[in-house]
SELUM-522341 format. One record per residue (C-alpha): y, z, x; residue in three letters. Coordinates in Angstrom, 1 decimal. Last residue first. Layout:
<site><py>Y</py><pz>Z</pz><px>X</px><setor>Ala</setor></site>
...
//
This chain:
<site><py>150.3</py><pz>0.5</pz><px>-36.5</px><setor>Unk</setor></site>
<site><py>151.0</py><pz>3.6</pz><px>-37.9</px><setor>Unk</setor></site>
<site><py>152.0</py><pz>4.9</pz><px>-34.8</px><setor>Unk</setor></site>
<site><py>154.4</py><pz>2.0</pz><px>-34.4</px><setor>Unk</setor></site>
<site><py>155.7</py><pz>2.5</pz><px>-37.5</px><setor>Unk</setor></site>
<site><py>156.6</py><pz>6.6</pz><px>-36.7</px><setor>Unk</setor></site>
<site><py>158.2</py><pz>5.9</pz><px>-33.5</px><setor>Unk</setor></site>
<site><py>160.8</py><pz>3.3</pz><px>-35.2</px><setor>Unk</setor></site>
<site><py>161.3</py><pz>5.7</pz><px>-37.7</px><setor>Unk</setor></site>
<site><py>162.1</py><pz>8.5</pz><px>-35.3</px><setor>Unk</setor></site>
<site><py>164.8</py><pz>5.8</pz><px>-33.4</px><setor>Unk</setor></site>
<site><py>166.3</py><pz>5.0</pz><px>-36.7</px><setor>Unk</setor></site>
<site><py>166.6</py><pz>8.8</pz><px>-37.3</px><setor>Unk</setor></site>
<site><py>167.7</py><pz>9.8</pz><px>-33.4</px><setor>Unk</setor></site>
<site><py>170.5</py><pz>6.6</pz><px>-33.9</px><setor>Unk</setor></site>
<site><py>171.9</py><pz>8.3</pz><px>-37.5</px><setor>Unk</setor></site>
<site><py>171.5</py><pz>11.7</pz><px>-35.5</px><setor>Unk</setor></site>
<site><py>173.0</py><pz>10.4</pz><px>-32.5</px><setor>Unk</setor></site>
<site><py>176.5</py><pz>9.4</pz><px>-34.6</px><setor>Unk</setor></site>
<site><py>176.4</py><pz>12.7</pz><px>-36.6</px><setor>Unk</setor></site>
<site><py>176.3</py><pz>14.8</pz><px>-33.3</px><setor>Unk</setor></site>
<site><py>178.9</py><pz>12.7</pz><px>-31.9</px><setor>Unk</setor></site>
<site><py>181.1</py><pz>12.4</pz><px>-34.8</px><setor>Unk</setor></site>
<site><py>180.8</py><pz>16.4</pz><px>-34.7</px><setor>Unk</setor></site>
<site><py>181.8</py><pz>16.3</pz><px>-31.1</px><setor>Unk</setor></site>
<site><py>185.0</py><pz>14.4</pz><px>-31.6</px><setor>Unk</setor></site>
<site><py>185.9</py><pz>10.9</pz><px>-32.8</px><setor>Unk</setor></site>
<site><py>185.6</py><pz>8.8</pz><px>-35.5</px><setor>Unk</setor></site>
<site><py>182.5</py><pz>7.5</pz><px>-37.4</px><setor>Unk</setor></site>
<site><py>183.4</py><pz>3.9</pz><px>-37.2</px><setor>Unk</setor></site>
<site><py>180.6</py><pz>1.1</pz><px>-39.0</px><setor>Unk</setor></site>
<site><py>181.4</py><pz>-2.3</pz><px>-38.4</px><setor>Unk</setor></site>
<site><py>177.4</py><pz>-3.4</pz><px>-38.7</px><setor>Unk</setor></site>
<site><py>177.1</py><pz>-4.1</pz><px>-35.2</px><setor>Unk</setor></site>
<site><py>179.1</py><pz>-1.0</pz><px>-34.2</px><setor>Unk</setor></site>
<site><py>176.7</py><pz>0.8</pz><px>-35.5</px><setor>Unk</setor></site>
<site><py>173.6</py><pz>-0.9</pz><px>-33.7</px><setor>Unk</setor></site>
<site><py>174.4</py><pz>-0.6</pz><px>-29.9</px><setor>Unk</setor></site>
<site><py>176.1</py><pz>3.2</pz><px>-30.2</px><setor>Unk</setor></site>
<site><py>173.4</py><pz>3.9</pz><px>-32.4</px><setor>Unk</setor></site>
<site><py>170.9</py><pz>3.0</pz><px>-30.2</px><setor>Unk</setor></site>
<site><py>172.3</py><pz>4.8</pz><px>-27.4</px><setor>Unk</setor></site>
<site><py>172.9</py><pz>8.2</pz><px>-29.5</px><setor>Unk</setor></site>
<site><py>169.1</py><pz>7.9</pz><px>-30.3</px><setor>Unk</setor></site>
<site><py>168.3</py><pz>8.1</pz><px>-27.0</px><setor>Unk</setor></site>
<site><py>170.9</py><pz>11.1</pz><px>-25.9</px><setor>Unk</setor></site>
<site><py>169.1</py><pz>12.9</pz><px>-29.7</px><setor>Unk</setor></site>
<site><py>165.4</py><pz>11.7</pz><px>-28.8</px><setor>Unk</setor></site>
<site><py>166.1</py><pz>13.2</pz><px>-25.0</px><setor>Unk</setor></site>
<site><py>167.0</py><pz>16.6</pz><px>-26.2</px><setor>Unk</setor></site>
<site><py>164.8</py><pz>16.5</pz><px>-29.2</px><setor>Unk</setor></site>
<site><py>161.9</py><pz>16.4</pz><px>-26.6</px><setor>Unk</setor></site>
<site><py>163.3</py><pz>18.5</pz><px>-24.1</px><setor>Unk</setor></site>
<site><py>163.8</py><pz>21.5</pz><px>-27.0</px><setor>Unk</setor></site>
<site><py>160.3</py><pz>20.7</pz><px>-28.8</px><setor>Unk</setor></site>
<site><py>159.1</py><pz>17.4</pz><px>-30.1</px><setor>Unk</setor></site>
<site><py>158.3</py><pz>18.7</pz><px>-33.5</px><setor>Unk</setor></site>
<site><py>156.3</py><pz>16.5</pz><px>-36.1</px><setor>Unk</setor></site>
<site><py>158.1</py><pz>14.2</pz><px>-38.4</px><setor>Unk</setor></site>
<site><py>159.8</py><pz>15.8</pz><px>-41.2</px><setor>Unk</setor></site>
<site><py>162.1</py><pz>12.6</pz><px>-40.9</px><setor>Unk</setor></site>
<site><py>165.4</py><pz>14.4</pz><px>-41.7</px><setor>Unk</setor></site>
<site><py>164.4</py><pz>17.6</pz><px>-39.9</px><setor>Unk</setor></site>
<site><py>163.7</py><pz>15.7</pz><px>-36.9</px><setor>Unk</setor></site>
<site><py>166.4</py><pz>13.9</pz><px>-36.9</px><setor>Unk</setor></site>
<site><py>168.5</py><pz>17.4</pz><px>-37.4</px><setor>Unk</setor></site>
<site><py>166.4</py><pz>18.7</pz><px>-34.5</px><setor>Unk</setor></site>
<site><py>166.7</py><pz>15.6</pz><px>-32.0</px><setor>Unk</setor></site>
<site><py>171.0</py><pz>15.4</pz><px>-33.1</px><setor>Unk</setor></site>
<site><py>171.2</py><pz>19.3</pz><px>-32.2</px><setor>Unk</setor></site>
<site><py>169.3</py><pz>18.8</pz><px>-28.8</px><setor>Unk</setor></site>
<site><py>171.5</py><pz>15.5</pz><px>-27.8</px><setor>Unk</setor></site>
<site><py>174.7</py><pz>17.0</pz><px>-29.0</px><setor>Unk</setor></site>
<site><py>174.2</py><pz>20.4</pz><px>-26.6</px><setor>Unk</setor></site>
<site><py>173.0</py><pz>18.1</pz><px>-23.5</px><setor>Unk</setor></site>
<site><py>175.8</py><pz>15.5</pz><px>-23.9</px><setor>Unk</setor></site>
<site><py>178.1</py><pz>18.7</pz><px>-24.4</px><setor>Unk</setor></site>
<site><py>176.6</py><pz>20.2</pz><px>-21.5</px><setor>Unk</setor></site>
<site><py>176.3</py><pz>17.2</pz><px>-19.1</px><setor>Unk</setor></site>
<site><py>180.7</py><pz>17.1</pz><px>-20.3</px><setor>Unk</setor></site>
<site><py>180.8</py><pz>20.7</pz><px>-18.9</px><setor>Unk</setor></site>
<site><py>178.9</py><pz>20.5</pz><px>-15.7</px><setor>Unk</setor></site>
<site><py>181.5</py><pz>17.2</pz><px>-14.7</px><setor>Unk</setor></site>
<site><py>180.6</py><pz>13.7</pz><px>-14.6</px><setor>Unk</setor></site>
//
């Protein structure tokens, strides 16, 4: 893995976390936080969008919009079990 490719996964991770977070109005997880939401979320989208046949493309946009689908699910997963 090269510095630039950690970057982009860095860059995409923090961008998904905050436009997840801006979806869900949940509270704010700081730059680390939406970091690590956005790579998480990416990994369950990547396991559950491809389940339901769903292709976004390719390219770093896809990427962003891919972890913010997974960083949304993964927000509203957070936020039942809090409730609970």
């Amino acid at each position: 893995m090269t510095i630039e490719s950690l970057l982009i996964i860095l860059v995409v991770g923090a961008v998904a976390g905050w436009l997840a977070g801006l979806i869900v109005k949940g509270y704010g997880y700081g730059l680390l936080g939406n970091i690590v939401i956005g790579i998480v979320g990416a990994f369950v989208a990547g396991l559950i969008l491809p389940q339901l046949g769903l292709n976004i493309g390719s390219g770093i946009i896809s990427a962003i919009i891919h972890a913010t689908i997974g960083a949304v699910i993964l927000l509203f997963l957070i936020r039942l079990v809090k409730r609970a």
